[in-house]
VOFI-531654 format. One line per field, with one value per residue (C-alpha): x, y, z; residue in one letter. Coordinates in Angstrom, 2 decimals. Layout:
# residues N
xx c(X; ...)
yy c(Y; ...)
zz c(Z; ...)
aa c(a; ...)
# end
This chain:
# residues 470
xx c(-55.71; -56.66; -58.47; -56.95; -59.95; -59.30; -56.07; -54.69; -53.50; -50.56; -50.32; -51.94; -49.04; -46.65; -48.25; -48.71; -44.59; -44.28; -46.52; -44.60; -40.50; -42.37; -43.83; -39.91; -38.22; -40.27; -39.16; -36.05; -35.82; -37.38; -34.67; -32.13; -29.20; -29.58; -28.42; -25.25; -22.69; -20.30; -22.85; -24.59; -20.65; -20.13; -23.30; -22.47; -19.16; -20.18; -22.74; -19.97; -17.96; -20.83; -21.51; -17.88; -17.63; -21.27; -20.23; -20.57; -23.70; -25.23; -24.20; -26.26; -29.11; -29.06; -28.60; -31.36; -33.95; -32.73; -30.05; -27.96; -24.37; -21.45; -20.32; -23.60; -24.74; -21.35; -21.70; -25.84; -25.81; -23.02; -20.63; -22.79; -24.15; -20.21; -19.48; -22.77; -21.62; -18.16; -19.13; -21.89; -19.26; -16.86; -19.13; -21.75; -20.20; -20.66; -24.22; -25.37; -23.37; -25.66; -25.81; -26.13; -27.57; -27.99; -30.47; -32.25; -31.70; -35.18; -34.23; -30.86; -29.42; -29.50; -28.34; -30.06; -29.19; -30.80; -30.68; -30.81; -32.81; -33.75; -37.71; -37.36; -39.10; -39.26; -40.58; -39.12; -40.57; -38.15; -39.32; -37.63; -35.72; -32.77; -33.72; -30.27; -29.45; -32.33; -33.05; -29.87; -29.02; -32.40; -32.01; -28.25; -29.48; -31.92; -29.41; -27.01; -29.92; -30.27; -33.51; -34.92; -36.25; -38.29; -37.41; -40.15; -38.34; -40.35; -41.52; -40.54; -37.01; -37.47; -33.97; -32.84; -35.51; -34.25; -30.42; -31.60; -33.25; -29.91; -28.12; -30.19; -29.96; -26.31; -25.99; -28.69; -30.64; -34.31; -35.29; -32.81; -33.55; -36.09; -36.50; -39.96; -40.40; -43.93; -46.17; -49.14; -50.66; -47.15; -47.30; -51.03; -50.37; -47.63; -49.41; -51.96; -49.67; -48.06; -44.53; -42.75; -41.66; -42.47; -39.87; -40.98; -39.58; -42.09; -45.40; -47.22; -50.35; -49.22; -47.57; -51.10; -52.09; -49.04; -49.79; -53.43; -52.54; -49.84; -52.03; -54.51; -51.86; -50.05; -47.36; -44.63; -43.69; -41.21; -42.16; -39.90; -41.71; -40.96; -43.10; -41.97; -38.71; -37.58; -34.60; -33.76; -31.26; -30.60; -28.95; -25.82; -25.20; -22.12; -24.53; -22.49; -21.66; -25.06; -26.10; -23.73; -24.95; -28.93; -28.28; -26.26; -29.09; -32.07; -30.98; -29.21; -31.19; -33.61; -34.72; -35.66; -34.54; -36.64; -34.73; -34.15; -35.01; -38.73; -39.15; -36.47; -37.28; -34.92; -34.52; -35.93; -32.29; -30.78; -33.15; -32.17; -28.00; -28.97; -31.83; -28.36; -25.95; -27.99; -28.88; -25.07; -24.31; -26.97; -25.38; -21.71; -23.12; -25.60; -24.90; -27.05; -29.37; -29.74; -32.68; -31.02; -27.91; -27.00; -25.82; -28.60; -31.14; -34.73; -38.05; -39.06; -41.83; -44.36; -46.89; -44.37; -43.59; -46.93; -47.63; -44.33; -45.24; -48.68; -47.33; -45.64; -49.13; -49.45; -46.21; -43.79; -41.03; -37.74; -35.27; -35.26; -38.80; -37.54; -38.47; -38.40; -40.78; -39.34; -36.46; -38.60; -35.95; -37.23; -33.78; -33.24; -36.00; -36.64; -40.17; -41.16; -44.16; -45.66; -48.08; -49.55; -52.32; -49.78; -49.93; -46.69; -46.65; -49.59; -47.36; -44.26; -42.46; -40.04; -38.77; -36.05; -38.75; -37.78; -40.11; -39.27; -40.58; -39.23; -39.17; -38.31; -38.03; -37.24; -40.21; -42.37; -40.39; -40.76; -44.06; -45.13; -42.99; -44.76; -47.99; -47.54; -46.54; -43.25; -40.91; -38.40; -35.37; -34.72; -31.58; -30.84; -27.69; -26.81; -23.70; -25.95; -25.53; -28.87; -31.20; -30.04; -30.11; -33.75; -35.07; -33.52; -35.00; -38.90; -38.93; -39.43; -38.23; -36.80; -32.98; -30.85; -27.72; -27.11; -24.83; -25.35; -28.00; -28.32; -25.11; -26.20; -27.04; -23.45; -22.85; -24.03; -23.83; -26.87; -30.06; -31.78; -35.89; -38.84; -41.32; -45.03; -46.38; -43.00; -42.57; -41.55; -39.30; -35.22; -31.96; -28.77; -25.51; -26.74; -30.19; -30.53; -29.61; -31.84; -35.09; -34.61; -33.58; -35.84; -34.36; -35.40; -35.31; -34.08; -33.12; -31.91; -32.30; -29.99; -31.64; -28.90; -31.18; -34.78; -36.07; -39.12; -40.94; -42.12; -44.73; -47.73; -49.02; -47.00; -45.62; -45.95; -43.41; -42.89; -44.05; -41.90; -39.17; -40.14; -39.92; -36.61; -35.59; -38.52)
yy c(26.63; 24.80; 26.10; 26.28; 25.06; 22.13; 21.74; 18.99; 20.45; 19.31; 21.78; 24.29; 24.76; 24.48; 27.78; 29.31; 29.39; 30.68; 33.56; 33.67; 33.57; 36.56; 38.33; 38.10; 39.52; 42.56; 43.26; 42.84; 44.70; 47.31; 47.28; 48.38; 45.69; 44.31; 47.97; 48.60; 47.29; 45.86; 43.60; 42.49; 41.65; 39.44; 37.48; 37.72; 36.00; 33.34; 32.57; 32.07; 30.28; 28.01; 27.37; 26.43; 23.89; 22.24; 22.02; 17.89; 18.47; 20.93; 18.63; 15.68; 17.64; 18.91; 15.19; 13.46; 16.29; 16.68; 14.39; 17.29; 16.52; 18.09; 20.18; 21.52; 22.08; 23.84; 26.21; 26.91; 26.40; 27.00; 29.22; 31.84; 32.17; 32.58; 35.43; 37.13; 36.78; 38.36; 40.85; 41.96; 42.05; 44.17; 46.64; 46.89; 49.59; 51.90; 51.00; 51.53; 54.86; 58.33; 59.96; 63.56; 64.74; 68.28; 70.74; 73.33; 76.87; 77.65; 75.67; 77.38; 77.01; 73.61; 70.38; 66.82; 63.23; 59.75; 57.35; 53.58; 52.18; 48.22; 47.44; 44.74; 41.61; 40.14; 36.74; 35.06; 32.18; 30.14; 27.65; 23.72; 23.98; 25.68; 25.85; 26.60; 29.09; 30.83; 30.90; 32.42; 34.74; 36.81; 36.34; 37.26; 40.27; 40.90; 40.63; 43.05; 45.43; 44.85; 43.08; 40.47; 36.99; 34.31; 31.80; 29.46; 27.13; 24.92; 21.43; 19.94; 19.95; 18.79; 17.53; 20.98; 22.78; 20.63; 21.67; 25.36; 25.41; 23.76; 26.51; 29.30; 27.48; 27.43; 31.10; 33.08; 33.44; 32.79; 36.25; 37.00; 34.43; 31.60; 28.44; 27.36; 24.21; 22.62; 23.42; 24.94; 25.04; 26.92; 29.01; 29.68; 30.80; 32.50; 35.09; 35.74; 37.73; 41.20; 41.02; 44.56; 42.59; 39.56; 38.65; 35.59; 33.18; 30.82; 30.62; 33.27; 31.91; 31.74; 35.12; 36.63; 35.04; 36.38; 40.10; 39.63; 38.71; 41.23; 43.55; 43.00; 44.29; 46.64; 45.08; 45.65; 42.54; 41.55; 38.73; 36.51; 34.76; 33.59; 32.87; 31.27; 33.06; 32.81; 31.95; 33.94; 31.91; 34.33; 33.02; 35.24; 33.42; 31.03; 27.85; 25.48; 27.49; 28.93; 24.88; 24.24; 27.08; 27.08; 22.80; 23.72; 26.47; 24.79; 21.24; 22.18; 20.95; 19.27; 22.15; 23.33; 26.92; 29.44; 31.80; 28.46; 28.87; 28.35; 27.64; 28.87; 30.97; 30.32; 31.53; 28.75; 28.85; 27.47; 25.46; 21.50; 23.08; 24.30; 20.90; 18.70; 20.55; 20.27; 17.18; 16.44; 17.96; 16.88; 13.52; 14.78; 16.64; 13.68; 10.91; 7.91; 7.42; 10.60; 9.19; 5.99; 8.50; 8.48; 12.37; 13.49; 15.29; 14.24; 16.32; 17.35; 14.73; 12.68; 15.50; 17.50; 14.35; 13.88; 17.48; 17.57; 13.73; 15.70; 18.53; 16.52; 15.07; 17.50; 18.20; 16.14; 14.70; 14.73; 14.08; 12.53; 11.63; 8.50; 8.95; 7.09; 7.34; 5.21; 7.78; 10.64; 11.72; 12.94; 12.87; 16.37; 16.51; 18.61; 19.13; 20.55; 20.93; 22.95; 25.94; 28.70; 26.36; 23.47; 22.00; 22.97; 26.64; 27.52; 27.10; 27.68; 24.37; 24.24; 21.21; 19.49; 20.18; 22.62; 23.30; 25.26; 27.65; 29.09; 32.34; 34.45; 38.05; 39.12; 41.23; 38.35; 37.22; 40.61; 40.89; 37.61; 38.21; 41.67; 40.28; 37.96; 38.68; 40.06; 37.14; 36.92; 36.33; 36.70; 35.19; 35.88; 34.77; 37.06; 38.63; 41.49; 44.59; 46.21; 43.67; 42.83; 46.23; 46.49; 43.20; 45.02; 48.37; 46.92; 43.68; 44.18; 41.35; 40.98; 40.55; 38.09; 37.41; 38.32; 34.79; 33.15; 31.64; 32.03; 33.77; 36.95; 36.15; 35.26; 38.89; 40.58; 43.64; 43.31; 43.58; 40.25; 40.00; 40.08; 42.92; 42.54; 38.75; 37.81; 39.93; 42.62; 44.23; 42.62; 41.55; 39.97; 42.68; 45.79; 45.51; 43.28; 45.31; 48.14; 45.87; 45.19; 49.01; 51.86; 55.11; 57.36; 61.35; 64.14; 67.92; 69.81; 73.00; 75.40; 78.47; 80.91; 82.33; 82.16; 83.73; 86.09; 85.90; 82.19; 83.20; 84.57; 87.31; 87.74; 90.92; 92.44; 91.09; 87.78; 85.75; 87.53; 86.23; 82.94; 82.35; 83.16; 80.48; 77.43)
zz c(-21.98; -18.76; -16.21; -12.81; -10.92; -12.56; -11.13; -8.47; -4.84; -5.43; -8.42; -6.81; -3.95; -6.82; -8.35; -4.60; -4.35; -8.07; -7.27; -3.71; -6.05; -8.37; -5.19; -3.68; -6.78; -6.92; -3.03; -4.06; -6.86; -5.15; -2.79; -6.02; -5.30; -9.04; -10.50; -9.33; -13.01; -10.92; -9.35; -12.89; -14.36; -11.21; -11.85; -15.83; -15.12; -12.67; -15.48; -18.28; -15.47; -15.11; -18.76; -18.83; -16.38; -17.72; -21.60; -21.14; -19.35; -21.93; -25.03; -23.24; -22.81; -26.26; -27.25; -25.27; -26.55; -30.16; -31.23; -31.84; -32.57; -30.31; -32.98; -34.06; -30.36; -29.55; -32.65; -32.22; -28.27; -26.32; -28.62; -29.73; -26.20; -24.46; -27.35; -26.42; -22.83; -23.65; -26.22; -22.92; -20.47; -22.71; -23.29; -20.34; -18.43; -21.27; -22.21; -18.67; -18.12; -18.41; -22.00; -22.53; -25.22; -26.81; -25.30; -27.46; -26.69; -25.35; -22.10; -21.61; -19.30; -18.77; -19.88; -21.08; -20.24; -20.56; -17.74; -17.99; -16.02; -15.57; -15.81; -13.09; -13.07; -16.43; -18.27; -20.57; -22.21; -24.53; -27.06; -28.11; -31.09; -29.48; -25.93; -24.14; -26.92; -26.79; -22.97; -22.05; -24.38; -23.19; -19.31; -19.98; -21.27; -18.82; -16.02; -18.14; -17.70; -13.82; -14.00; -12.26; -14.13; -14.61; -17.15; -18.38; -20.92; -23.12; -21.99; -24.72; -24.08; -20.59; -20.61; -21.28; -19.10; -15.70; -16.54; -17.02; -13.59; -12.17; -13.53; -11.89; -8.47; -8.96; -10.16; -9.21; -6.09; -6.73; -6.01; -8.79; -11.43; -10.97; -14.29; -13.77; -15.39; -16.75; -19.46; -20.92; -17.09; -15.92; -18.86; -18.63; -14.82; -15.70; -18.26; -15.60; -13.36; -13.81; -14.98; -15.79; -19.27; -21.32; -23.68; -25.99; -28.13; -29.86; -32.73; -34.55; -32.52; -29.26; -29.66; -30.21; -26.87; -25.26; -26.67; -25.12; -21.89; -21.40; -22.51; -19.57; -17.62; -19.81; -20.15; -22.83; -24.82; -27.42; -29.70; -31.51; -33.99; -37.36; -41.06; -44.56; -44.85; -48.93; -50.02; -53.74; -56.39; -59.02; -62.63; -62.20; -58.22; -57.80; -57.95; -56.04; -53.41; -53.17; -53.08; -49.91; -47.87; -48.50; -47.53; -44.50; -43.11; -44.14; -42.55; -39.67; -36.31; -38.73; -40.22; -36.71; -37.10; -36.80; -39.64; -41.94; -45.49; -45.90; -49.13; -52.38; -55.16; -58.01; -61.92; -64.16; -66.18; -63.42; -61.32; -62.47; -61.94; -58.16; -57.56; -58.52; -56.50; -53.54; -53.43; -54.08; -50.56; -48.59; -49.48; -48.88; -45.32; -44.49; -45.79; -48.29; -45.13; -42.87; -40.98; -39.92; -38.45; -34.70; -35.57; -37.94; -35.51; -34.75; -34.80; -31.37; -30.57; -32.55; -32.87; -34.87; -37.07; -38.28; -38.77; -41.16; -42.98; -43.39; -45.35; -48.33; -49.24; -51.71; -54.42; -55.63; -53.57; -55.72; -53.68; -50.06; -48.26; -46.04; -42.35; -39.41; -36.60; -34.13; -34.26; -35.18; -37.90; -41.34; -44.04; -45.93; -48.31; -51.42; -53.23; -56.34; -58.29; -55.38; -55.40; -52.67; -51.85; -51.42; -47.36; -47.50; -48.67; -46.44; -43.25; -41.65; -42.24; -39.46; -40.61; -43.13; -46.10; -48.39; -51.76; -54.54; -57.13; -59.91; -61.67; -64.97; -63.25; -60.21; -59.77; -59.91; -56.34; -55.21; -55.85; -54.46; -51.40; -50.59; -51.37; -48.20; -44.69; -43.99; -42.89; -40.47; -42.40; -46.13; -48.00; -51.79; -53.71; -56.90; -58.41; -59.45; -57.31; -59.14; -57.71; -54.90; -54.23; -55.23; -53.42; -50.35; -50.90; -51.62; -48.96; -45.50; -43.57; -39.92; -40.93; -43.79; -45.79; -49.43; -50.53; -47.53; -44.76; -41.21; -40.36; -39.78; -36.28; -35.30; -35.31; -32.12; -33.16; -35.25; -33.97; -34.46; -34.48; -36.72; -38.49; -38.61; -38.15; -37.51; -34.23; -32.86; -30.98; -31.07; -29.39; -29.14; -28.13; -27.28; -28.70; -25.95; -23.40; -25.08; -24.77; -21.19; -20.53; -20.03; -21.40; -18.65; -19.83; -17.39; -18.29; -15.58; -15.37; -13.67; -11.29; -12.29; -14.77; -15.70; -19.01; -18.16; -21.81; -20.77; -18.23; -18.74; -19.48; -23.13; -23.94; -27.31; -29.31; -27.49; -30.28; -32.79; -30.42; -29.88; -33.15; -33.75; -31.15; -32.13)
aa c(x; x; x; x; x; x; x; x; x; x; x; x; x; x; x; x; x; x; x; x; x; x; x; x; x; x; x; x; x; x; x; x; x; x; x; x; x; x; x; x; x; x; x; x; x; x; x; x; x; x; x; x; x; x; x; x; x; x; x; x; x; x; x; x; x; x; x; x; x; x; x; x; x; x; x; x; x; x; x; x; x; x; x; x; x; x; x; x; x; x; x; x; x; x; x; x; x; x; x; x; x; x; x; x; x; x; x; x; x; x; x; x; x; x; x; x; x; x; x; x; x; x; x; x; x; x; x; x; x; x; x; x; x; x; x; x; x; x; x; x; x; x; x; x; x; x; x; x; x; x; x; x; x; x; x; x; x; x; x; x; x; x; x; x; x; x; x; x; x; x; x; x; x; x; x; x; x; x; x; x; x; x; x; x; x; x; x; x; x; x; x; x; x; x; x; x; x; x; x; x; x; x; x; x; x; x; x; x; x; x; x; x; x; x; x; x; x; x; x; x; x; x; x; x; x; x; x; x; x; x; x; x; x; x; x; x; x; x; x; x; x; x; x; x; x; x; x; x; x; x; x; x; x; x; x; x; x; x; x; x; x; x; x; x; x; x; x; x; x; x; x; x; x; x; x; x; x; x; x; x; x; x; x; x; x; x; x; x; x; x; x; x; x; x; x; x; x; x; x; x; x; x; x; x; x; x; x; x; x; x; x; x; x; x; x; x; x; x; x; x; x; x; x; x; x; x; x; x; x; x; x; x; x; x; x; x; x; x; x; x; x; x; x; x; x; x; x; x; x; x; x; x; x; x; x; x; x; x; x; x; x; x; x; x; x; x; x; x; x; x; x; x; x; x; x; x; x; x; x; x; x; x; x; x; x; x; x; x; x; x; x; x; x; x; x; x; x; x; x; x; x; x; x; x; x; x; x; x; x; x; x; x; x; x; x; x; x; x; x; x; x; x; x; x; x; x; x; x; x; x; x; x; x; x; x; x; x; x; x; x; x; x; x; x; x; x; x; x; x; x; x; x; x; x; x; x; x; x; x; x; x; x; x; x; x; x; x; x; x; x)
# end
């Protein structure tokens, strides 16, 4: 990380009015017109409005960063963000709304409740491979809550980052929500004030720099991370189909996805059936020449490329392999003949790589799984209800699909984040609002009665009676 001595003037004054935007949105949080509901649903719906009228605008961001197709970017982008937005603004009122709970008869008589309070103002830090997805679904959140935000998006997408900080201007007020655009020397500055919450969205090593500097401050954090997520291909799974949807998860943005199938374990009975199948639809989905498509996706920049060519030194490449700098694109590519000291299995691959292993008993896969760190997203395709009961019973992992890939974050009523060194803390539907809520406790107590036997000095007998009640 740079030092901010070393920093132009220029820069300098840039950083002045970010520390001036977060010095404004505590005032004004302070001054509690971001908790009223009625006031987070209007800005909720002029953001939805806004996303609405910008779909052409989104899908050429999305395209000039990532070649992402329209369809693709509609379903990962723009889609699941609207029913997040709706599935919010449905259910908001009732999130936010008091909850009493049950009082234990020592503290009769009175009665419990749990208020909902905002933390106010909040980072979040987004990451590249799906930067519009996963900026707004957070700050929608946080808004749901009654917070105030800054959004650092990732440089990377720059095309995305400058239409994200239209879209706040356009929306928000800046002592509401504020994009700040830049890089490691925004994000460095960034982490050295006090926030009342960082949410982030990026590496296992960056994460643990995030943790740190929040923790100078005490600051809570979630962290959305990620790790070699394993994809299980029993002998009893429907082959094909288990082919289509492992090719459709792993590939999609490039492999880019930070709950893509790392890496598959499959039973050696039915490897060469599910290596043929898949290579059949990555033709069918892709095409004879992926790399040379306007539509197939591209890695993120040139330092990503060569990290990715880097990792199929080692193994061999069966099916796929062609790249193409100029473009940055790297077609769907299987490898086999890999081990745990492979380049490839030592590393989250984030890319359209996927090796495999194979296996004669499932509680070799267990056992290798557990022996590891716990990943961020599991997937396993059987027929058999006895293991797939036991892989889920023994593996920790943040969230997955039995017969399928990926899909489980469509639904926003599940939680979505990781366990261990794949994060902590999650979101998406109400778990979203949770992470930007404090849960504030009250009892209150009623003066129409107070119970003598609590004060000192204790009679004889008091005990015997306390423990009837505790």
């Amino acid at each position: 990380m740079e030092n901010y001595l070393d920093l132009k003037d220029r820069r300098v004054t840039s950083m002045n009015e970010y520390q001036k935007v977060i010095k404004r949105q505590k005032r004004y949080f302070q001054t509690g017109r971001t908790k009223p509901v009625l006031e987070r649903i209007r800005k909720l719906n002029m953001l939805y409005q806004w996303i609405e009228e910008h779909e052409k605008d989104i899908l050429r961001a999305l395209k000039e960063d990532l070649n992402k197709p329209e369809f693709e970017t509609y379903m990962t982008e723009i889609g699941v963000v609207k029913e997040e937005l709706r599935y919010i603004l449905k259910n908001i009122k009732r999130w936010s709304a008091p909850k009493k709970v049950k009082t234990p008869m020592t503290q009769f008589p009175s009665v419990s409740y749990i208020y909902r309070e905002p933390y106010g103002v909040v980072l979040i830090m987004a990451p590249w491979n799906y930067p519009f997805q996963l900026s707004v679904i957070p700050l929608a959140e946080a808004v749901a809550a009654g917070n105030c935000v800054v959004l650092k998006p990732s440089a990377y997408a720059s095309a995305t980052s400058r239409l994200l900080g239209k879209m706040a201007e356009e929306v928000f007020a800046p002592y509401e929500v504020k994009v700040v655009e830049g890089g490691r020397k925004e994000n460095e500055f960034l982490l050295g004030e006090k926030f009342d919450y960082i949410f982030f969205t990026g590496s296992k090593s960056v994460g643990s720099y995030v943790m740190k500097k929040a923790a100078e401050h005490l600051t809570p954090v979630t962290l959305e991370l990620g790790g070699k997520s394993p994809c299980i291909v029993d002998e009893t799974a429907d082959i094909k189909k288990a082919a289509k949807r492992i090719v459709w998860g792993k590939f999609l943005n490039a492999g880019q996805t930070c709950v893509a199938p790392d890496y598959i374990w499959v039973h050696r009975n039915v490897k060469e059936k599910l290596i043929k199948a898949m290579e059949k639809y990555i033709r069918k989905m892709y095409g004879e020449k992926p790399h040379c498509s306007e539509t197939y996706p591209s890695i993120i920049n040139a330092k990503h490329f060569e990290r990715l060519e880097g990792l199929m030194v080692d193994g061999k490449v069966i099916f796929g392999g062609r790249r193409k700098k100029e473009t940055l694109k790297i077609e769907p590519t299987i490898m086999d003949e890999v081990t745990w000291d492979s380049p490839v299995m030592r590393e989250e691959i984030f890319g359209p790589i996927l090796p495999i292993l194979s296996y004669y008993d499932i509680k070799e896969v267990i056992y290798s799984v557990r022996a590891g760190q716990k990943p961020l997203a599991l997937y396993y395709f059987t027929k058999d209800k006895r293991r797939r009961a036991a892989v889920i019973k023994h593996l920790s992992f943040g969230g997955g699909c039995i017969n399928d890939t990926i899909v489980h974050l469509s639904n926003v009523r599940l939680p979505f984040g990781g366990v261990g060194a794949s994060g902590m803390g999650s979101y998406h539907g109400k778990a979203g609002f949770e992470t930007f809520t404090h849960k504030k406790s009250v009892l209150k107590k009623s003066f129409r009665m107070d119970i003598p036997m609590r004060y000192a000095p204790h009679k004889k007998g008091d005990l015997w009676m306390l423990k009837r009640f505790m």
